[in-house]
N, C-alpha and C positions, 0 to 999 in steps of 0.2 A: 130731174134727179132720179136715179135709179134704185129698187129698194135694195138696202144693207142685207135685209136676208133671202132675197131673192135666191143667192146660190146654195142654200140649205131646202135640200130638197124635205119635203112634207109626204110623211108615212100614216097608213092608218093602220092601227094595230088592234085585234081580235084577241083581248085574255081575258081570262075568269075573273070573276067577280073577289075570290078571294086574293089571285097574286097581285089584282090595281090596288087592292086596298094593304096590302104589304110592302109595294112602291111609294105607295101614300103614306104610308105611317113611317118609312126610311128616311123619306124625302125630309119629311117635318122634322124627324129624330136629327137628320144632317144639315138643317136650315138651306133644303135650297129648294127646287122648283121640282116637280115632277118628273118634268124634262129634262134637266139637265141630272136627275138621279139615274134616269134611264140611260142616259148618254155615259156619264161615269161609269156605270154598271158594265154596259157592252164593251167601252173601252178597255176597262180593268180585264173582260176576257178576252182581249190580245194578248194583253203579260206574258212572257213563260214562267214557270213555279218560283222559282226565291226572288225576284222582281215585283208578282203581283201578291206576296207578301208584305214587301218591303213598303210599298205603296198604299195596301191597306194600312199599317203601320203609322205611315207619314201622314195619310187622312184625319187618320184617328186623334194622331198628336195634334194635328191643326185645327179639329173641332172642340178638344180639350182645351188649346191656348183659345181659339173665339169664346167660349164660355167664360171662362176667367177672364178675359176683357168685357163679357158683358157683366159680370158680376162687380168688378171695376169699376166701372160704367156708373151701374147701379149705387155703388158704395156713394160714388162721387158725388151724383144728382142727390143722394138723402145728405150727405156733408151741408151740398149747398145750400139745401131747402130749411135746413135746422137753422 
């Protein structure tokens, strides 16, 4: 069987010490992986101007509704436990 990411090519990348750790602290801020902050990141500068707006926008709303479903979540799990 052949590997699933075999067609994702593998980069090594040379940055400062301060902007890994500003990818690091996004990453976490956005609940996702390193990797896929950086890959969002480079995407988003394809956008042309009121598009990678609109997308920061839509981001932002989607990590505001996953919070509220973790706080949800949360509500729910102490309901049970009481």
């Amino acid at each position: 069987m052949s590997d699933p990411l075999a067609h994702f090519p593998q980069i090594s990348l040379r940055i400062a010490d301060a902007l890994h750790e500003r990818l690091v602290e996004a990453a976490q801020a956005n609940h996702q992986s390193l990797n896929a902050e950086i890959i969002a990141r480079l995407e988003s500068s394809f956008v042309e101007g009121a598009d990678r707006s609109a997308m920061s926008l839509d981001r932002r709303a989607l990590i505001e509704r996953m919070h509220r479903l973790e706080d949800l979540a949360d509500e729910a799990s102490r309901s049970a436990d009481a």
